[in-house]
C-alpha positions in Angstrom: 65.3 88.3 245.9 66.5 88.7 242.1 69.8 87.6 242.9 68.0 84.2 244.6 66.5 84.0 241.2 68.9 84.6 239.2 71.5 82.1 241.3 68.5 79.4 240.6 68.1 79.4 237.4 72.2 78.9 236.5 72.2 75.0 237.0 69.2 75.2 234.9 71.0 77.1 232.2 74.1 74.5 232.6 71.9 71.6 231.6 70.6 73.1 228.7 73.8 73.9 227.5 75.1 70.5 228.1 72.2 69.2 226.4 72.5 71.0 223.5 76.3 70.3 223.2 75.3 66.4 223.6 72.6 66.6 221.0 75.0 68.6 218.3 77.8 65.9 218.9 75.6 63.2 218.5 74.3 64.1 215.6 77.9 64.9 213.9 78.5 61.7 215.1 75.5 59.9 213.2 76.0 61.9 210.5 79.3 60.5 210.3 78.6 57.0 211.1 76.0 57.0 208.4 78.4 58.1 205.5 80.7 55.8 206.0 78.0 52.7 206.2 76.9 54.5 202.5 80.7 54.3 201.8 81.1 50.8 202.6 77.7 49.7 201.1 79.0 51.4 198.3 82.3 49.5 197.8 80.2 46.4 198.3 78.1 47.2 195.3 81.3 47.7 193.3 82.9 45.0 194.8 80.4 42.7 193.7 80.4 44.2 190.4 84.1 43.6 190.0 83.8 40.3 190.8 80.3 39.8 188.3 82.4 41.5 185.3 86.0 39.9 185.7 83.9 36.4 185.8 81.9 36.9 182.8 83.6 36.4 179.5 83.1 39.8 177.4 82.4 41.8 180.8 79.1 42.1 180.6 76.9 41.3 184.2 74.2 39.0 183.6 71.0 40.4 185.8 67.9 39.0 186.7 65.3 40.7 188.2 66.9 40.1 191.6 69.8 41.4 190.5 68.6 44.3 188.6 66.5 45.3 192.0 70.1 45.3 193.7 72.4 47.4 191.6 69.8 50.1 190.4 67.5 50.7 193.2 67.9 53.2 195.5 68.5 57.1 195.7 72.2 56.8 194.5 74.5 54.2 193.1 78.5 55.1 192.6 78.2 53.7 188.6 76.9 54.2 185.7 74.6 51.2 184.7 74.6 50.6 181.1 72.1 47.7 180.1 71.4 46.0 177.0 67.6 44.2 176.8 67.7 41.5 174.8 65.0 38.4 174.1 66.2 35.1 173.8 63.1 34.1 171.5 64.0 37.2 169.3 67.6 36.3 168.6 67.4 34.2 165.4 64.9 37.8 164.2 67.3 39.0 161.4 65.6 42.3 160.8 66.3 43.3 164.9 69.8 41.8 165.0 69.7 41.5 168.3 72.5 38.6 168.3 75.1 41.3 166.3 74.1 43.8 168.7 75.4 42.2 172.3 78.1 40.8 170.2 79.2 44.3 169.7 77.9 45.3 173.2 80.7 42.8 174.4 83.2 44.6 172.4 82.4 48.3 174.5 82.4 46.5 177.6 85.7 44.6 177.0 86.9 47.9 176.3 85.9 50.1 178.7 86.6 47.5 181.5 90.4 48.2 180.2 90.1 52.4 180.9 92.3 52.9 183.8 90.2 53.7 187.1 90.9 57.4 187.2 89.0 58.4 183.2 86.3 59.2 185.0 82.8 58.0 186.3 82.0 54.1 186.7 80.3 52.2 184.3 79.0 48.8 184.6 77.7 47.0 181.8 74.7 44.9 182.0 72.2 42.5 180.0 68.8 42.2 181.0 66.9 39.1 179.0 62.8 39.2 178.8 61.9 36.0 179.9 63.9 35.8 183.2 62.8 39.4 183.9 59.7 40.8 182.4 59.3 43.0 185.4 62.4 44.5 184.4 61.1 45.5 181.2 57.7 46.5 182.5 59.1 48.6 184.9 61.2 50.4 182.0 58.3 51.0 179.6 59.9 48.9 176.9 57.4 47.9 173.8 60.6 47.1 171.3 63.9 45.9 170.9 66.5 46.7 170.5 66.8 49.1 173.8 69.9 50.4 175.2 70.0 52.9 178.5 72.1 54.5 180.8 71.0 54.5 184.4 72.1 57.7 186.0 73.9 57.8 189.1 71.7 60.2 191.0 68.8 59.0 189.5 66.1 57.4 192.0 65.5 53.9 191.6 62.2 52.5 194.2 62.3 48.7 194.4 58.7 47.8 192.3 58.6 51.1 191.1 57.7 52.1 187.5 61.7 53.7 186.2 61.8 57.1 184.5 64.3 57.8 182.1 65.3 60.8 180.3 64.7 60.5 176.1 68.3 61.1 176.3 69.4 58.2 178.0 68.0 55.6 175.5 69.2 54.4 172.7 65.9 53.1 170.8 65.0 50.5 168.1 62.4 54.2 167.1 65.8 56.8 167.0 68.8 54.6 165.0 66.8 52.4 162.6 67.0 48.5 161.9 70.7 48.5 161.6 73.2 46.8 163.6 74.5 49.2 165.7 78.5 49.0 166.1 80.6 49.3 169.2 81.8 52.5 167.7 78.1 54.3 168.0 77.5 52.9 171.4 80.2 54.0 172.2 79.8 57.4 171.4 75.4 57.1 173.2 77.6 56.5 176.4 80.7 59.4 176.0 77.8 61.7 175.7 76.0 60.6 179.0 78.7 60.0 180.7 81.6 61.7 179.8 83.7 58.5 179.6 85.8 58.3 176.1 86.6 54.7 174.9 88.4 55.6 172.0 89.8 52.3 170.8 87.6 49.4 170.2 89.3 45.8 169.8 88.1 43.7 167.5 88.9 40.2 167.3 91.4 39.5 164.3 93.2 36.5 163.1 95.5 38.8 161.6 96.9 40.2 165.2 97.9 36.6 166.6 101.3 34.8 166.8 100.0 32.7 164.6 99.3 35.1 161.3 103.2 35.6 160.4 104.1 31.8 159.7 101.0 31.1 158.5 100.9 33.8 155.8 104.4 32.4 155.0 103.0 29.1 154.5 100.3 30.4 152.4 102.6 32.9 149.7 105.2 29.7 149.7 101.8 27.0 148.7 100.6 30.1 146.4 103.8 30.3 144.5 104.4 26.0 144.2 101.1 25.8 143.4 101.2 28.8 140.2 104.6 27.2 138.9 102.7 23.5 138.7 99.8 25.4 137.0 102.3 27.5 134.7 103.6 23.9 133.3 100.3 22.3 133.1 99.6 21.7 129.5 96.1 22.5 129.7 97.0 26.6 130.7 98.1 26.7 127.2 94.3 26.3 126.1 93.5 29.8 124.8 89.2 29.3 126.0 90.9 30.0 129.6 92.0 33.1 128.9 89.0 34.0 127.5 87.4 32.8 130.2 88.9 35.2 132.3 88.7 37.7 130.1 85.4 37.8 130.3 85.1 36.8 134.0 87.0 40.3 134.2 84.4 42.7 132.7 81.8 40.8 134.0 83.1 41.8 137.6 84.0 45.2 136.9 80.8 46.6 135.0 78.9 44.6 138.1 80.3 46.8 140.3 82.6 44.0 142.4 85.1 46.6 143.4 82.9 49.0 144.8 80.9 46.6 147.0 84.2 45.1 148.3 85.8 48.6 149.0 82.3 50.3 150.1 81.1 47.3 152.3 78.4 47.1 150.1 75.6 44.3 151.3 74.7 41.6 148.4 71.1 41.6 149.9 68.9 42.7 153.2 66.1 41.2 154.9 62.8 43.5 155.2 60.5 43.8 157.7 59.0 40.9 156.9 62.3 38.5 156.8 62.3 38.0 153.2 65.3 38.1 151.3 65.4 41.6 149.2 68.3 41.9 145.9 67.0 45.4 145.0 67.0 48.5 146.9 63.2 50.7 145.2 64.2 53.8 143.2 67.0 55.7 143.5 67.7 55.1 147.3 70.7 52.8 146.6 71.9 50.2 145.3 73.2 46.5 147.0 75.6 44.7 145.8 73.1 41.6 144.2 71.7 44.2 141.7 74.8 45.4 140.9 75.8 41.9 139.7 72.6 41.0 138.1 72.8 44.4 135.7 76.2 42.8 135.0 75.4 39.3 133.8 72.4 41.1 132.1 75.2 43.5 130.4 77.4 40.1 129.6 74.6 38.8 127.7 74.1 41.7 125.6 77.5 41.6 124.5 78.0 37.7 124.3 74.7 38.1 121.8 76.2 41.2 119.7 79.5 39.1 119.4 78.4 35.8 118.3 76.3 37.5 116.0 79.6 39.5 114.4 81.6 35.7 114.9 80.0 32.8 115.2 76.8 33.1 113.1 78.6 33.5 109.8 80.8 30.3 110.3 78.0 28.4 110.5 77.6 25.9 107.4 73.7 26.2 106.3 72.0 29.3 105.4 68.9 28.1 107.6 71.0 27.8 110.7 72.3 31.3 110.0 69.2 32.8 109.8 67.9 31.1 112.1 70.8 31.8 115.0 70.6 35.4 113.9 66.9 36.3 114.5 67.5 34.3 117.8 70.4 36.8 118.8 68.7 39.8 117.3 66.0 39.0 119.5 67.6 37.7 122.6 70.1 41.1 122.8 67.1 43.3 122.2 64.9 41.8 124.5 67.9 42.2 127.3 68.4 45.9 126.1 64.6 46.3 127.0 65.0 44.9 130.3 68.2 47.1 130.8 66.8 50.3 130.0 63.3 49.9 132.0 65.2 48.8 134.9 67.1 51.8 135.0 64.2 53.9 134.3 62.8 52.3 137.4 65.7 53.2 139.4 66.1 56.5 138.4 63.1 57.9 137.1 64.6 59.3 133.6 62.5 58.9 130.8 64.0 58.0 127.5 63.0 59.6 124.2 63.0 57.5 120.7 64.1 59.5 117.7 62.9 57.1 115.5 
């Protein structure tokens, strides 16, 4: 009788075997079949990408919000998505700067579209502009410009859904200020989050093209023509030239000329409310328009002491003499006045009269 059973319940014990065998393979198989449709879907993406950046001019994929919903939703993407948000109302904004900004955006992604394919992770660079895609913006919880962000690879993107993004992976208008930021520091915002050195930046130069060489020929041979034609005009021999350029000379140096040109040193900035500002409040700084207006001021004090010393007493009346001097006397020490408060104001000293 237990043998019976026992003999009855082996075909049973076949089928559930076979079953299970069936079942396992099946879903290997699946499991297989859907990696490699995430494999292809993911060389589409990049495919697509290819194709976006070789076609656009500095590298940089347009997006919409179409486009944007494409390339960054889902649970995974095989790139980094690096986006600049820009405003095309906002562009002509000096204190934002947003038209310097994707200019030197351009410059990153014309670089790192040159990095051979094996430095490391993908990275697609992308602009997003506010009219065309406010949902974009909405989406990313952005209240100023200028914004840039890395989208994560692993990070989950829902279509619609509100986007999350580490503090670390923006670059805000709040964290860097309102100056233009260069390639080089963007740059360096993406190395950290991704791990992807561009090292070299390109800049556009007149200087590296076939052209420079004759042309800076061209230039030293007119330079040299043009000196010897000025060396025999007769009016160089005018001595009010030289004195001229004498003059010209201090006036540059004590301004400070050389420092802003080797420095970089701005002549002016716009503040926050677009106005054109020459002088930088106490003793934060100083731009390069002060520097030149404490120069003429300086010129003027001396041009007064001297024609006190040389042209006053060749004048040929006593009345015009006395009259020129008190006018020098008190021109120079009205712009000695002005000299030293403004350099109390910048620096706080206080000066002490002895007499």
């Amino acid at each position: 009788m237990g043998g019976r059973c026992a003999g009855s319940w082996l075909p049973v014990r076949l089928l559930l075997t076979a079953a299970l065998l069936l079942s396992t393979g099946y879903a290997k198989r699946s499991s297989r079949a859907s990696s490699v449709d995430a494999e292809l879907e993911d060389s589409a993406l990049l495919g697509e990408l290819e194709a976006l950046q070789a076609g656009a001019r500095d590298r940089v994929v347009h997006m919409d919000e179409a486009s944007f919903a494409r390339y960054a939703s889902g649970s995974r993407r095989p790139y980094h998505l690096v986006v600049f948000l820009t405003a095309s109302h906002l562009l002509d904004k000096p204190q934002l700067g947003l038209r310097e900004l994707r200019y030197e955006f351009g410059l990153l992604a014309q670089a790192a579209h040159k990095l051979p394919r094996d430095a490391g992770a993908r990275l697609v660079f992308a602009d997003v502009e506010f009219k065309e895609s406010q949902a974009v913006f909405h989406r990313l919880g952005v209240k100023a410009l200028p914004w840039l962000l890395r989208l994560p690879p692993t990070l989950r993107v829902d279509p619609g859904a509100n986007i999350r993004l580490k503090h670390e992976d923006v670059m805000r208008h709040d964290d860097y200020g309102h100056q233009v930021w260069k390639a080089e520091e963007m740059a360096t915002f993406v190395a950290e989050r991704t791990g992807v050195k561009v090292d070299k930046i390109e800049r556009p130069s007149f200087f590296r093209s076939a052209f420079f060489p004759p042309t800076a020929l061209a230039v030293l041979a007119s330079g040299a023509y043009v000196a010897w034609l000025l060396y025999q005009a007769p009016f160089m021999r005018r001595l009010w030239i030289y004195a001229a350029g004498a003059l010209f000379v201090f006036w540059f140096s004590v301004s400070g000329g050389m420092h802003n040109i080797i420095r970089g040193v701005p002549l002016y900035f716009f503040n926050q409310q677009g106005q054109i500002q020459l002088w930088m409040a106490s003793n934060q700084g100083q731009l390069g328009g002060e520097g030149f207006i404490m120069g003429s001021a300086y010129l003027s004090f001396g041009l007064c002491v001297s024609a006190l010393t040389y042209v006053v007493p060749r004048l040929p009346s006593s009345a015009s003499r006395q009259g020129a001097g008190w006018g020098l006397v008190l021109s120079a020490a009205a712009i000695y006045y002005w000299i030293i408060s403004t350099y109390t104001w910048k620096t706080g000293y206080r000066w002490r009269w002895y007499f």
